[in-house]
VMD Tcl script that draws the C-alpha trace (Angstrom):
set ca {
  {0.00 0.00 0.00}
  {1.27 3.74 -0.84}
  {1.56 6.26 0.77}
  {-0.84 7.81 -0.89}
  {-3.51 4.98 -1.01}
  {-2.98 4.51 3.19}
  {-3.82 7.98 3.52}
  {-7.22 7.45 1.55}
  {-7.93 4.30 3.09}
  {-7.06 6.29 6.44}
  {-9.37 9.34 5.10}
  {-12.70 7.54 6.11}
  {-16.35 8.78 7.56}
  {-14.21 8.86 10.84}
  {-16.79 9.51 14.00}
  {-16.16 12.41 16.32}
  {-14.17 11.17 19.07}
  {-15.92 10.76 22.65}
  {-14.99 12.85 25.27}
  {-14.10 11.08 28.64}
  {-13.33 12.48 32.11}
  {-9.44 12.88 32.87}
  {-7.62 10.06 32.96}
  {-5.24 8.71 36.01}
  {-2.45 6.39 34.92}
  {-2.20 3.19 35.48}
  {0.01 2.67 38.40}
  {3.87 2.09 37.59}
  {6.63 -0.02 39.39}
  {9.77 -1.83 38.53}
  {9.62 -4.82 36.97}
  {11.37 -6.82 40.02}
  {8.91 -5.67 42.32}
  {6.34 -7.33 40.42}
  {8.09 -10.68 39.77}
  {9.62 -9.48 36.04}
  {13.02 -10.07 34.98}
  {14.77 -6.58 33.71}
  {16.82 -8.89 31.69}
  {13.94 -10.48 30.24}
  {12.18 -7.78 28.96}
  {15.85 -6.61 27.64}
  {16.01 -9.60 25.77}
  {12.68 -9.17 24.56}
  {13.23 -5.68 23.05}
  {16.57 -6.84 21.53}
  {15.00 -9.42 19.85}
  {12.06 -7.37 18.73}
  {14.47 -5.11 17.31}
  {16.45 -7.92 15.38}
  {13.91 -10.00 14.25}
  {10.66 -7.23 13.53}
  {10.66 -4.89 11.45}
  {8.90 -3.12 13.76}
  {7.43 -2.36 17.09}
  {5.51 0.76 17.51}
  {4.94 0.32 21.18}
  {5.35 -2.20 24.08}
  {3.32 -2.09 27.52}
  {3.83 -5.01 30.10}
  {1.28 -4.71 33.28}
  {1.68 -7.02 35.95}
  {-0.31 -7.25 38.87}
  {-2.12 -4.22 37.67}
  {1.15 -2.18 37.70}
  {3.27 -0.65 34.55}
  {6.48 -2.65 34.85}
  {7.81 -1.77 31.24}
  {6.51 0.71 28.86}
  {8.32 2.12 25.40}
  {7.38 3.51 21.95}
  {9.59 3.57 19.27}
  {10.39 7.11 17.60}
  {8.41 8.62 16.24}
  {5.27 6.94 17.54}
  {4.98 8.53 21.09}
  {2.75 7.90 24.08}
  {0.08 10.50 23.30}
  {-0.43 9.08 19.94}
  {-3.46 6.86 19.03}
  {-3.13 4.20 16.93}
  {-5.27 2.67 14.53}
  {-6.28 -0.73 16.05}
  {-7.88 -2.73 12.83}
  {-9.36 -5.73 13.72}
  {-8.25 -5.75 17.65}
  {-11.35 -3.13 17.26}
  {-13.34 -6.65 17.12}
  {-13.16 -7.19 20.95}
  {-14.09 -4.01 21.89}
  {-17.18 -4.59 19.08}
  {-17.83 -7.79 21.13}
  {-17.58 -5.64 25.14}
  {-20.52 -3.35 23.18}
  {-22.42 -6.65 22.17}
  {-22.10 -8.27 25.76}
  {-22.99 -5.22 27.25}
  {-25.91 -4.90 24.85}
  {-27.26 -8.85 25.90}
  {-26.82 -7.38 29.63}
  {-28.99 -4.88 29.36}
  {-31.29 -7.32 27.76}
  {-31.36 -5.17 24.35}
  {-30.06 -8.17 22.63}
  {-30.03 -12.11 22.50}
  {-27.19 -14.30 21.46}
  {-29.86 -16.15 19.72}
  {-31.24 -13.02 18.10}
  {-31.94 -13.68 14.71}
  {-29.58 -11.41 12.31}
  {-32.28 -11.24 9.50}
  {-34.96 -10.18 11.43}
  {-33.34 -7.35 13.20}
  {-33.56 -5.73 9.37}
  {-36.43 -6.49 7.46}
  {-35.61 -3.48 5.12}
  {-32.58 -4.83 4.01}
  {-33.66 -8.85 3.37}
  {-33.19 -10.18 -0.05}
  {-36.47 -11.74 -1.81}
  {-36.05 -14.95 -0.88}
  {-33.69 -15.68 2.06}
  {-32.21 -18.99 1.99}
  {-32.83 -21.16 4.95}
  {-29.12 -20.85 6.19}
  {-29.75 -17.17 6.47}
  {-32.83 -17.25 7.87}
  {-30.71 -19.44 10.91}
  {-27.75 -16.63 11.14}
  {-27.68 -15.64 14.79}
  {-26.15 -13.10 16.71}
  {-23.77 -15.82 18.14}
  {-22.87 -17.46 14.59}
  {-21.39 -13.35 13.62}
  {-19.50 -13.38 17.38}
  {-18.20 -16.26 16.94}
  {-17.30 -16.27 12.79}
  {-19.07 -18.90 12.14}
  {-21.45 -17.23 9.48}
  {-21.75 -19.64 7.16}
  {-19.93 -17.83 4.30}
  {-17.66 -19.01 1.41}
  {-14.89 -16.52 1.48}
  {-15.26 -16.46 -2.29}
  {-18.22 -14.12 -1.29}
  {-16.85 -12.38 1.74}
  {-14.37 -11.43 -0.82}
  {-16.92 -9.30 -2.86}
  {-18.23 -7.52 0.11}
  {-16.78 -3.71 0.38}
  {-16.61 -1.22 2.78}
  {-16.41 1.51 0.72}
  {-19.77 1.56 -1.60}
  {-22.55 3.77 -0.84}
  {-24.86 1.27 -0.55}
  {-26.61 -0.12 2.75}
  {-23.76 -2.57 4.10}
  {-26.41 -3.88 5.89}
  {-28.02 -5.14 2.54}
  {-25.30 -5.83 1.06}
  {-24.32 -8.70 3.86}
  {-27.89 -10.27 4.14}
  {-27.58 -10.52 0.19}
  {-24.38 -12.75 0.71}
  {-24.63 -16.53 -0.16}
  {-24.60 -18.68 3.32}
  {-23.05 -22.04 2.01}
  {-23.06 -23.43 4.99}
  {-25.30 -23.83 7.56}
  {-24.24 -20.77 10.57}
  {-22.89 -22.30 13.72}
  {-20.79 -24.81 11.96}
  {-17.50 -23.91 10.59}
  {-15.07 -21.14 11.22}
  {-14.45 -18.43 8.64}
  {-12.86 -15.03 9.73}
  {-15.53 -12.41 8.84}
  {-14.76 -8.91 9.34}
  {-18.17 -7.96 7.61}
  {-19.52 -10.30 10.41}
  {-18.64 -7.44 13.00}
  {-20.00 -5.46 10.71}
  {-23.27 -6.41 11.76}
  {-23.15 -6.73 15.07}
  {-22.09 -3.19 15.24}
  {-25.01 -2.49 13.48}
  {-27.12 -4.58 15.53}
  {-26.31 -3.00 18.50}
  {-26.97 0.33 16.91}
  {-30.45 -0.74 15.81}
  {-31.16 -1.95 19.58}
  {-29.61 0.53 21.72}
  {-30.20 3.48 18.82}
  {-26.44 4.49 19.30}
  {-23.24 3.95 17.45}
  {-21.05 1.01 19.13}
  {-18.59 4.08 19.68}
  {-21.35 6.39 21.68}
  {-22.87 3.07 23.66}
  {-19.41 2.18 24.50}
  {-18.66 6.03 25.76}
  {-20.06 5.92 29.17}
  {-20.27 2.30 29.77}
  {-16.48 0.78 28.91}
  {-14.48 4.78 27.64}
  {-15.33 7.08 30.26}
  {-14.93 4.64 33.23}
  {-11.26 3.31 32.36}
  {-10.21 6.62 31.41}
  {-9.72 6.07 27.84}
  {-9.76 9.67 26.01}
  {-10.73 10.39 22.78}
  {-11.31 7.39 20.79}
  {-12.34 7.80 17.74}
  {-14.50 5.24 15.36}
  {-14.21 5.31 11.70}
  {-18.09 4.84 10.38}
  {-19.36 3.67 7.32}
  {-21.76 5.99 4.92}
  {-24.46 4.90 7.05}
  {-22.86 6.06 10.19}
  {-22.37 2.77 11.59}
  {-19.21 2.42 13.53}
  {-17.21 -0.33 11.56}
  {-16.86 -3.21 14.10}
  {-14.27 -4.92 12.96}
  {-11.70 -2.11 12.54}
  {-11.53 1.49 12.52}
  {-10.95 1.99 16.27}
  {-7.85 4.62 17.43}
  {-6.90 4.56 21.07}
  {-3.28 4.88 22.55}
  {-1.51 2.13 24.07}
  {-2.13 2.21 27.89}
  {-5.62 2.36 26.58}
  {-5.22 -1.18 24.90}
  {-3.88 -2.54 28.48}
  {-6.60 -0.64 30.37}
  {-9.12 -3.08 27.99}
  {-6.54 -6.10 28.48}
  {-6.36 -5.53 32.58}
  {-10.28 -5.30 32.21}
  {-10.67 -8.25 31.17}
  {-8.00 -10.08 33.29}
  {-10.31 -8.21 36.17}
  {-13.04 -9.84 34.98}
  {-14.75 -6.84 34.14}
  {-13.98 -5.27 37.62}
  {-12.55 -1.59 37.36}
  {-12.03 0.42 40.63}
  {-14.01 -1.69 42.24}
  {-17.19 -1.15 39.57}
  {-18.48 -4.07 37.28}
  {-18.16 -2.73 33.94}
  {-18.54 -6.02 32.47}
  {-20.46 -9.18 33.24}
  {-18.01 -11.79 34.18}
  {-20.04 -14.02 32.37}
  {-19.68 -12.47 29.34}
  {-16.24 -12.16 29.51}
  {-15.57 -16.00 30.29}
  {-17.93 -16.64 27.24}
  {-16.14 -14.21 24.95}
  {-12.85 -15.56 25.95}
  {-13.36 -19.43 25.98}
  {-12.89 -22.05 22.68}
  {-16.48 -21.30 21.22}
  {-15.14 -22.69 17.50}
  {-12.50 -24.73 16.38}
  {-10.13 -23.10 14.04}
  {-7.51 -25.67 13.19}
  {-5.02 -27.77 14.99}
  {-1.63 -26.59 14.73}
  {0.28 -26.46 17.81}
  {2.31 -24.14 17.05}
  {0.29 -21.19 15.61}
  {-1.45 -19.21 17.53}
  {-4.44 -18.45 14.75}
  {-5.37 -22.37 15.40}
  {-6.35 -22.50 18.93}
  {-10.20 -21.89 18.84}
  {-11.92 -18.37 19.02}
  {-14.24 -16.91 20.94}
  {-16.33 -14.17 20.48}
  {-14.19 -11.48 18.52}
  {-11.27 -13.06 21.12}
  {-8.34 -15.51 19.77}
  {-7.16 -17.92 21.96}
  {-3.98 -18.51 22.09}
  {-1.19 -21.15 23.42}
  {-0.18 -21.47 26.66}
  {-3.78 -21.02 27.41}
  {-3.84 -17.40 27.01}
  {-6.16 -15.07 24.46}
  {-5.84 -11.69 22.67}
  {-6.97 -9.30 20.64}
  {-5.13 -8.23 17.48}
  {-5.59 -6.72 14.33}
  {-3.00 -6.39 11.26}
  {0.25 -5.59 10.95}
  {0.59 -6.54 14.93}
  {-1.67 -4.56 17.60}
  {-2.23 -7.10 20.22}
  {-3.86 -7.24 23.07}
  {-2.41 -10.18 25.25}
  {-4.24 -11.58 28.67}
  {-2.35 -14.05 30.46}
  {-4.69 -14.89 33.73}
  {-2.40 -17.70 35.10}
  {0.36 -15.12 35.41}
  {-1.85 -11.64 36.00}
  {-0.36 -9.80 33.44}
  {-1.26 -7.82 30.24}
  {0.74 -7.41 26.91}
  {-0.16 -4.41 25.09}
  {1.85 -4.06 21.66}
  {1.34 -1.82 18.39}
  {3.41 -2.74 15.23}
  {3.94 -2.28 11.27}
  {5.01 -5.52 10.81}
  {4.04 -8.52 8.49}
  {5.38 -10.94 11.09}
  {2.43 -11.49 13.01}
  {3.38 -14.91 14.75}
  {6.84 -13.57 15.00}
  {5.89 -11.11 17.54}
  {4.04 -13.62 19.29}
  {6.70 -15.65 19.34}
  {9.03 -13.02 21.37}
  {6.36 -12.52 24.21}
  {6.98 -16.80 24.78}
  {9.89 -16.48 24.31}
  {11.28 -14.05 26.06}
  {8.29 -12.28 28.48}
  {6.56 -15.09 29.84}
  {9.78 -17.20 31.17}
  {11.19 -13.51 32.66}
  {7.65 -13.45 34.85}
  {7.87 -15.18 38.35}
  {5.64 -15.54 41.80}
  {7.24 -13.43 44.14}
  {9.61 -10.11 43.97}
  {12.84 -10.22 42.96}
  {15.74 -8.16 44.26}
  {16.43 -5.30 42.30}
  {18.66 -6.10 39.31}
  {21.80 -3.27 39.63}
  {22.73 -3.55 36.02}
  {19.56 -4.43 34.06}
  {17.05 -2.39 35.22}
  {19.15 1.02 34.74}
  {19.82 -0.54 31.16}
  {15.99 -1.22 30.75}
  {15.17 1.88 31.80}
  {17.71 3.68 28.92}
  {16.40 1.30 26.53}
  {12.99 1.98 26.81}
  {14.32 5.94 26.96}
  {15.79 5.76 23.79}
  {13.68 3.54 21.46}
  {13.63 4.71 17.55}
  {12.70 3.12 14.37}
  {15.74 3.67 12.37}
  {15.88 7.03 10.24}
  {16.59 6.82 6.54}
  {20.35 6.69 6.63}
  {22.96 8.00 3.48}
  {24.24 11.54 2.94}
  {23.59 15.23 3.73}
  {24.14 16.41 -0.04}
  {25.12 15.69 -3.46}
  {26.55 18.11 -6.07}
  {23.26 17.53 -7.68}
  {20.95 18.99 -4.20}
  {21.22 22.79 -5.20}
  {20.10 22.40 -8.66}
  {17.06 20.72 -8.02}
  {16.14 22.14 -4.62}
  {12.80 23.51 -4.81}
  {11.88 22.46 -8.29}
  {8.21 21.19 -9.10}
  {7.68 17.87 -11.55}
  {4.71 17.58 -12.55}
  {3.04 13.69 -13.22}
  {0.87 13.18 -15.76}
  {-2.72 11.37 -14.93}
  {-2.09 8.40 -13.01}
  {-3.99 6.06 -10.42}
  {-2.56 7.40 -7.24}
  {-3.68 11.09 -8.09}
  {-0.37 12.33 -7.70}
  {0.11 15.45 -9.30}
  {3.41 16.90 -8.55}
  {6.16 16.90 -6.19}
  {9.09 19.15 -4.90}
  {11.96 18.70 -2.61}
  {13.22 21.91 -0.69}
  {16.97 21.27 1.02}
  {17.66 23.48 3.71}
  {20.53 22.84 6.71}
  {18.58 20.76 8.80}
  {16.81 18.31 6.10}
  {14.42 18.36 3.60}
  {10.67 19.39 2.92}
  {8.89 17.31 0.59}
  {5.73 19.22 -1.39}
  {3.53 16.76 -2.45}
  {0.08 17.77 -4.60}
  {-2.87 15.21 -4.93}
  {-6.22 15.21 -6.02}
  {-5.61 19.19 -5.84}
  {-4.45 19.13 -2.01}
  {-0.99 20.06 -1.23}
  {1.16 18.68 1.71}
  {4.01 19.59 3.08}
  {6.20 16.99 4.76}
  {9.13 18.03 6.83}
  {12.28 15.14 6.77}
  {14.58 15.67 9.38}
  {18.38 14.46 8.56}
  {19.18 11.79 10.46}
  {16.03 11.71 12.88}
  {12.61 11.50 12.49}
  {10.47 15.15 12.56}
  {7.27 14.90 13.10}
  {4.20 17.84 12.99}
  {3.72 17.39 9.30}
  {0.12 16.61 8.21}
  {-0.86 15.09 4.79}
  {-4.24 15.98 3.40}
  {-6.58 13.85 1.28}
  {-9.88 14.26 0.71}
  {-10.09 16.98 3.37}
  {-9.03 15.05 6.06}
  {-5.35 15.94 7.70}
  {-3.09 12.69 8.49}
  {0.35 13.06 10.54}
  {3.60 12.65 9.50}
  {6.78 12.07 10.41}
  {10.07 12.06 7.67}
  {13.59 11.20 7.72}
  {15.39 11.39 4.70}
  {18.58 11.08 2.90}
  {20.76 11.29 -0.43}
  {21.38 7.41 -1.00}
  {22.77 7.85 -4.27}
  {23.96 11.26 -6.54}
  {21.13 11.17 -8.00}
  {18.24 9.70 -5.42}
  {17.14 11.74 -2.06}
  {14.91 8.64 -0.40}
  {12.46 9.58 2.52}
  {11.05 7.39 5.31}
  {7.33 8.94 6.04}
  {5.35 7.68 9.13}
  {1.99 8.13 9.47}
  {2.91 7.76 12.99}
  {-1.09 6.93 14.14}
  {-1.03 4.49 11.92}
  {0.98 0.93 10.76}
  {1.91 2.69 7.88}
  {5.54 3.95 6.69}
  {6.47 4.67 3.47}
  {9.78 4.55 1.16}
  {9.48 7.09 -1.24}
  {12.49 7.52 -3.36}
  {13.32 10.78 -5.50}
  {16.08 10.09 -8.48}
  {16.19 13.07 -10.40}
  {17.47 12.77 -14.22}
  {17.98 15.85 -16.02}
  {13.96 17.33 -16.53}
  {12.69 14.26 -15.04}
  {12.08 13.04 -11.89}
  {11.60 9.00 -11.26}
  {9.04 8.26 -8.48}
  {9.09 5.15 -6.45}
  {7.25 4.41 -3.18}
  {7.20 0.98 -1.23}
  {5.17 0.95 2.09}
  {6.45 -1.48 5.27}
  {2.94 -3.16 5.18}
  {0.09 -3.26 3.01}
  {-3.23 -5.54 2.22}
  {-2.17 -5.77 -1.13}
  {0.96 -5.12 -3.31}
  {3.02 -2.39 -1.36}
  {5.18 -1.06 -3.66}
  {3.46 1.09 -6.14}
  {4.37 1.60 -10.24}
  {7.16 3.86 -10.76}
  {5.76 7.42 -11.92}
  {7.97 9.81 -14.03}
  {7.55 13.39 -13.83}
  {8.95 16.35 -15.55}
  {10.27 19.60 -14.38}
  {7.97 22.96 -14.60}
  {10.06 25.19 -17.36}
  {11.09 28.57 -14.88}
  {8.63 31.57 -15.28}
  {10.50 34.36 -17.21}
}
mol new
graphics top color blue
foreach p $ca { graphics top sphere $p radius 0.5 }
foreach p [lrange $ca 0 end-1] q [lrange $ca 1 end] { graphics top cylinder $p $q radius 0.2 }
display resetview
């Protein structure tokens, strides 16, 4: 995915975010006097930073105290982040909630609830869809069809599911389903006559002090479901300590613990490896996971991990393919670093865990200040002809402390600050109205080729984008880390706007 396709994708009916009271931080501690290993978790980040590529953020809570807490530059601790699908399990806290109240049955047909939106002649698998068949993504669909389902018409989503083929019959095999959520976002819309974000304000937001989220909506002004939501990382291991709580919070039940050992447990089978973690049975909008643990994720690696045997809570955010691989680290190197009891205070590894965390940063675009070529084309404007990506011209100004790149789409201009050798963020890209932030390094990494990193640092996403300038023309190339398609984008050659007399 491009840079400029993650910032339409990004660019979204987003829902204003709800406003909740001040927030108090979770309480904080060293990791011995919790029962953590400093080393551990130094061992952890070390291999997080050898083998991913790359942690965003990293939150342990143990005992319902911070023992270990970093972000990578230039993500930072204020910063939402877009959660994708670990937005499911706070879908499934609304639907819970929802049941609670008694607003909604598990066994609640999905057709019924809208009448306006049922095909001709629902098939008899439809017709058996129930709430618990979406929860637990056991629909009934081929993914053949899930395939054809989009997020982005104008149409009624709503109708556009219910006119789905149901293969097989709902409750009996395991397909993920994203426009599953979908629904039950809607559903508990059509009961409660609020958006999952708005229900979930007072009820789940406001009471653990999570400020701000925001809930991108579809043209119908449903809150997606199954991705969409932006919160910040202690927010993700407010949700995860929640849950470990059993939906105690400060000594108020926010959450049946009923529905929370339902949403949690094996509901489905979903293969038998014992080594991955996506075949240990789900629950509803939950994984489970080995060890006898579950989560929440969503791509490119935002996880919410529970581990109730060893009261603790894993919060990460990524850009990362490697899904398992992070995973993998937290067995590896977390869980065997977590004991009973205190520890002593470790004299060298906890003041190196402490820098560590101090000093994390993805790593800036390295190469050179200048070239002889950087004062001949500084400032200069190429202009693309019409392509897919709506990119319509581009200019790099060089100054003593980096670069500014001017980018023009769709008739928006940007400009995008790249600091030399670190990352500077307070840039904003706009598309389609809507302003995304930024963050650029860049670098000459060849005479002819000034390449920029750019971070949409509330996001997964960070681009490549890589300027070789030949004579009049200038050769375009960007490559994102992560993607849900092809990431690297066809090369684009622009020309160089004559100088006015």
């Amino acid at each position: 995915m491009s840079f400029i396709l993650a910032l339409s994708l990004l660019a979204g009916a987003a829902a204003s975010p709800v406003a909740a009271p001040p927030r108090s931080a979770l309480p904080r501690s060293s990791p011995e006097a919790q029962g953590v290993r400093s080393s551990a978790l130094l061992e952890f980040l070390g291999a997080a930073e050898e083998k991913i590529d790359a942690l965003h953020s990293f939150m342990l809570v143990r005992h319902g105290h911070v023992v270990a807490e970093g972000w990578w530059s230039p993500y930072a601790k204020g910063d939402p982040h877009v959660l994708f699908s670990l937005s499911k399990s706070f879908t499934s806290t609304a639907v819970g909630l929802a049941v609670a109240e008694k607003k909604l049955s598990l066994d609640d047909s999905v057709l019924a609830a809208f009448p306006e939106d049922a095909p001709p002649e629902p098939s008899e698998q439809l017709k058996a869809m129930r709430v618990r068949d979406l929860l637990d993504m056991s629909a009934g669909h081929h993914s053949v069809d899930l395939d054809k389902f989009s997020f982005t018409g104008e149409g009624r989503l709503t109708r556009a599911f219910l006119a789905l083929p149901v293969a097989h019959k709902p409750g009996t095999s395991f397909l993920y389903n994203t426009p599953a959520t979908y629904m039950l976002s809607a559903m508990v819309q059509k009961a409660t006559g609020m958006t999952v974000l708005d229900y979930l304000g007072p009820r789940l937001f406001g009471p653990l002090g999570i400020e701000h989220p925001t809930w991108e909506a579809s043209a119908q002004g449903i809150s997606l479901g199954g991705f969409g939501l932006s919160v910040r990382t202690e927010d993700i291991a407010r949700f995860g300590q929640l849950y470990l709580q059993k939906g105690l919070w400060e000594g108020k039940r926010l959450v049946p613990a009923e529905w929370i050992e339902a949403a949690t447990a094996r509901q489905v089978s979903n293969g038998s490896n014992p080594a991955s973690d996506w075949e240990q049975g789900y629950g509803y909008q939950f994984w489970r996971c080995r060890h006898g643990y579950y989560r929440g994720d969503g791509a490119f690696g935002q996880f919410c991990v529970v581990m109730p045997d060893q009261d603790a809570v894993v919060a990460i955010t990524s850009g990362t393919r490697d899904l398992q691989g992070v995973l993998n680290l937290v067995w590896d190197h977390i869980l065997p670093g977590l004991r009973k009891a205190p520890l002593p205070l470790d004299p060298k590894a906890g003041p190196a865990l402490k820098s560590k965390l101090a000093g994390l940063s993805l790593r800036p675009q390295a190469g050179a200040a200048s070239t002889p070529l950087t004062a001949s084309v500084s400032g200069k404007t190429y202009v693309f002809p019409p392509n897919d990506d709506k990119l319509e011209s581009v200019a790099a100004e060089f100054g003593p402390e980096g670069a500014v790149l001017v980018i023009r789409r769709g008739g928006q201009e940007s400009r995008v600050a790249c600091g030399r050798g670190e990352w500077r963020r307070g840039s904003t890209a706009v598309v389609n109205g809507t302003a995304q932030k930024v963050a650029g390094s860049g670098a000459w990494t060849a005479d002819e080729t000034f390449t920029a990193k750019l971070a949409l640092y509330e996001t997964p996403f960070v681009l490549t984008v890589a300027l070789q300038f030949k004579g009049d023309e200038l050769l375009f190339d960007a490559d994102a880390n992560v993607g849900f398609g092809p990431t690297k984008r066809p090369q684009l050659v622009g020309r160089r706007v004559a100088a006015a007399d």
